[in-house]
Each structure stands twice: as structure tokens, then as C-alpha cells.
C-alpha positions as CSV (number, residue, x, y, z in Angstrom):
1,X,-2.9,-0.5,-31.5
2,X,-0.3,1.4,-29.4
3,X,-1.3,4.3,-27.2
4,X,1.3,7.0,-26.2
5,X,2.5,7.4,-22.5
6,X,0.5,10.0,-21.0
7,X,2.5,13.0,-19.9
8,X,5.0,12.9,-16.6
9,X,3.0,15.5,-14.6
10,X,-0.5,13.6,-15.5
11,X,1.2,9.7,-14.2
12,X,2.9,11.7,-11.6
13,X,-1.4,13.2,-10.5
14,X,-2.8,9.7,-11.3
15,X,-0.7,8.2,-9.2
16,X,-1.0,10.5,-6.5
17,X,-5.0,10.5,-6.8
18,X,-4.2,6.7,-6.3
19,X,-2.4,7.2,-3.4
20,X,-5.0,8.9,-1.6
21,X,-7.4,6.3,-2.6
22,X,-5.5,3.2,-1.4
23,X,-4.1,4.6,1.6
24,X,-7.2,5.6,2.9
25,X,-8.8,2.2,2.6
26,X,-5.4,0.4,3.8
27,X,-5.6,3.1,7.0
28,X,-9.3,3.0,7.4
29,X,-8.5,-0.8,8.1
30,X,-5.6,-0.5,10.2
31,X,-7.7,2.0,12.2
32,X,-10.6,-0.1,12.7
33,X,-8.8,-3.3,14.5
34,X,-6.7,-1.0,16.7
35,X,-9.2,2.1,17.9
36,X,-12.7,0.6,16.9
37,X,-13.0,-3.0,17.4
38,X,-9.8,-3.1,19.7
39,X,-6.9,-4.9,19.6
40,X,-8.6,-7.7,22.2
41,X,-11.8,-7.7,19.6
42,X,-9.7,-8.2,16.6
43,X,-8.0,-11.1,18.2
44,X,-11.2,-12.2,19.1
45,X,-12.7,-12.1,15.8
46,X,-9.8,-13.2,14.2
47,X,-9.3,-16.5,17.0
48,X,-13.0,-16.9,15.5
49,X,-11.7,-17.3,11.8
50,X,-9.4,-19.7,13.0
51,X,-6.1,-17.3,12.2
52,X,-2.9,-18.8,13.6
53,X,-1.3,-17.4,16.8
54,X,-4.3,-15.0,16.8
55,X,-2.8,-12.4,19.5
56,X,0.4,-12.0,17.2
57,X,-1.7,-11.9,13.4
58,X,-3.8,-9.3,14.8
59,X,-0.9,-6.8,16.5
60,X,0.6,-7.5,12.9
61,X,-2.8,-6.8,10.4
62,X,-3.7,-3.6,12.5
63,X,0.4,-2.5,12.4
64,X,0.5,-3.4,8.5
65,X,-2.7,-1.5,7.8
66,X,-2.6,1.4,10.1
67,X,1.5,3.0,9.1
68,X,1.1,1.1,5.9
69,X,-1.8,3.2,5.2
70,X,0.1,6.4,6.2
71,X,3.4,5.5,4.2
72,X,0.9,5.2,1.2
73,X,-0.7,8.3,1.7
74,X,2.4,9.7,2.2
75,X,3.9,8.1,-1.0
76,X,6.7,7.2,1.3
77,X,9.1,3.3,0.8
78,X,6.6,2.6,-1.5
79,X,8.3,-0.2,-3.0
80,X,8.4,-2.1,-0.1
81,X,5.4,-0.7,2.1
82,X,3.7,-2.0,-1.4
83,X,4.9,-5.4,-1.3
84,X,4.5,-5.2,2.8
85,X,0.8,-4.2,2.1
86,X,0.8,-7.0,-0.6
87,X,1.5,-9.7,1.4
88,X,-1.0,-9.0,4.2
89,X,-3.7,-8.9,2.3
90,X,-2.7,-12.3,0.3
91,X,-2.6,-13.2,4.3
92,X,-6.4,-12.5,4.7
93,X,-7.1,-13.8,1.6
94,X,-5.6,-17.1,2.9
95,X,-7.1,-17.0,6.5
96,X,-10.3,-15.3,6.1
97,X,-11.8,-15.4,2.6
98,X,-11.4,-18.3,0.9
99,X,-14.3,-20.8,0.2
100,X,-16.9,-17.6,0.2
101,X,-17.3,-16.4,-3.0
102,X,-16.2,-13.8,-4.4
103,X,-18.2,-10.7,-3.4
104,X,-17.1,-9.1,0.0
105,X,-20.7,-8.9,1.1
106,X,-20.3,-12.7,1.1
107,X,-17.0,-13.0,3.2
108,X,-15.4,-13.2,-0.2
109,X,-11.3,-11.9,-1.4
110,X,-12.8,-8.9,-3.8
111,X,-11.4,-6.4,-1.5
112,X,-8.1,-8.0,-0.3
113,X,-7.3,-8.6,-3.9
114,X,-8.1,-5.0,-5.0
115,X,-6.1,-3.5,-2.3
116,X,-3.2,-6.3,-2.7
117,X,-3.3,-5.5,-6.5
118,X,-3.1,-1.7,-5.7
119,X,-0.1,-2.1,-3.6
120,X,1.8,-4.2,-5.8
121,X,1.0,-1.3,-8.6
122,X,2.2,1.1,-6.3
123,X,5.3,-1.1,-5.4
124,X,6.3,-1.6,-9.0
125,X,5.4,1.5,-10.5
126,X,6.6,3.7,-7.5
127,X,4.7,6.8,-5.9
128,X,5.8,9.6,-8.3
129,X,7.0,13.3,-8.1
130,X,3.9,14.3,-5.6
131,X,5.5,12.2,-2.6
132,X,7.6,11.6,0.3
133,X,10.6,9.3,-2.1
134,X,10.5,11.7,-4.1
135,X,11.6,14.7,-1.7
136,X,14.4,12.1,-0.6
137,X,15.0,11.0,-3.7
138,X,16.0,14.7,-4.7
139,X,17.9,15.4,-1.6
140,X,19.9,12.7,-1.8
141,X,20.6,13.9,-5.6
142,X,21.4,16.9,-4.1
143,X,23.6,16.0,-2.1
144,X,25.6,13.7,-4.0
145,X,26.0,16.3,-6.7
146,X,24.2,14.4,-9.5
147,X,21.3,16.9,-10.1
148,X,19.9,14.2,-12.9
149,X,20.1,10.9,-11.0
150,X,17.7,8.5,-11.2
151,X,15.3,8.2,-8.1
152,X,13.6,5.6,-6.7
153,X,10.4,6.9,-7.2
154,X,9.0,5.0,-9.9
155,X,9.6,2.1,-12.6
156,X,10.3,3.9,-15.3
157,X,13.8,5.9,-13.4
158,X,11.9,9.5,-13.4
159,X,14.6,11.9,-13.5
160,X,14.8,14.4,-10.5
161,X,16.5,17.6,-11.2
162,X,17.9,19.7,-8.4
């Protein structure tokens, strides 16, 4: 059984509904090891996990997390702020929650994979018309005098007209 697409304007709402979604947990993150716990108590509790170079792997989760969070939100680079995203939490999954289960309550990956599986979506899929690539996108269409060209906004080569 085949479904049809869903309509431009309803992907281009889903995805910014997920957007908002993601980035918010991916930011809520970021902000937690640099204004919360510190950047001293996140090296601390990540020198507890055994993470290598713990200084260094905590500057780079709380960087990762706190603009990555933003440039989601923001629906901006997407492809690679996705992948970006993506690997840091494939990072945590690695460093902190293996061996736990699966359930975050437990110390467990549920909620680096979900956020890691999110990004990638948003990598491969792109951020749609509701975003920050696709303002550029447009401009640069603009610009270069091809009111039609294809943008780097999504997957599927949405079509930007000037």
C-alpha cells in the first residue's frame, strides 16, 4: 500500500514543528554543561565517565549542543549541523551509555539515539521553507537570476521561487 506525499506547506510545518522540538532538547543540553553544571562540573562529571581528554570533550559537547541547538531552531546549515549533532551524540552513546540498558533513567542511549536519529532526519531531509536555508537559499536564487533553482533546503530539491 502506497500513501501519497503530504502537501509542500504541511512537510514544510512538520518539519518546522520538528525543529522546534529537537533544537530545544539539543540547546537545553548545551545549556546545561556551560551555564548550569559549568564547564569545570561537566569536565568533572565527564573525567568521572572516564571520557578521553575530559577538558577538551566537554568545551566540544557543551559547543555542539548549545549553537547546534540554535542552528536547529533556526533551521540554519542543517545538513551539516545535522550530521555535526549526529556524531556527538553517537560520541555519548560511545562514552557514556553503553552497558546500561536501554532506558535513560538507567544511564541508557534512548535519548542520544532519538536526538542522533532526529538530526540525521533533519540532515537528510533538510529544514524546509519555514527556515534560515531557506531565506539564503532564495537570496542566493535571487541573485544569480534563476528564480526556480533548486535550494539546499531539503532532499527532495524544493523549488524556491523569487
Amino acid at each position: 500500500m502506497t500513501f501519497p506525499a503530504l502537501p509542500a506547506v504541511v512537510r514544510d510545518i512538520l518539519a518546522l514543528i520538528a525543529r522546534i522540538g529537537l533544537g530545544a532538547v539539543v540547546l537545553a543540553h548545551g545549556w546545561q554543561k556551560i551555564f548550569d553544571w559549568t564547564i569545570a562540573g561537566t569536565q568533572a562529571g565527564f573525567e568521572g565517565m572516564g571520557a578521553p581528554a575530559p577538558t577538551i570533550t566537554a568545551w566540544i559537547a557543551a559547543i555542539v549542543e548549545f549553537v547546534g541547538g540554535i542552528l536547529i531552531l533556526a533551521g540554519a546549515f542543517q545538513p551539516i549541523v545535522g550530521i555535526i549533532v549526529a556524531l556527538q551524540m553517537a560520541a555519548a552513546w560511545a562514552i557514556a551509555h553503553t552497558g546500561a540498558g536501554m532506558f535513560v533513567g538507567d544511564g541508557g542511549p534512548e535519548l542520544v539515539i532519538a536526538i542522533g536519529a532526529g538530526a540525521l532526519f533533519m540532515a537528510a531531509l533538510g529544514s524546509g521553507r519555514f527556515s534560515v536555508d531557506a531565506i539564503l537559499a532564495s537570496r542566493r536564487a535571487r541573485r544569480t537570476g534563476h528564480a526556480d533553482a533548486a535550494t539546499a533546503t531539503s532532499g527532495n530539491a524544493t523549488r524556491v521561487r523569487a
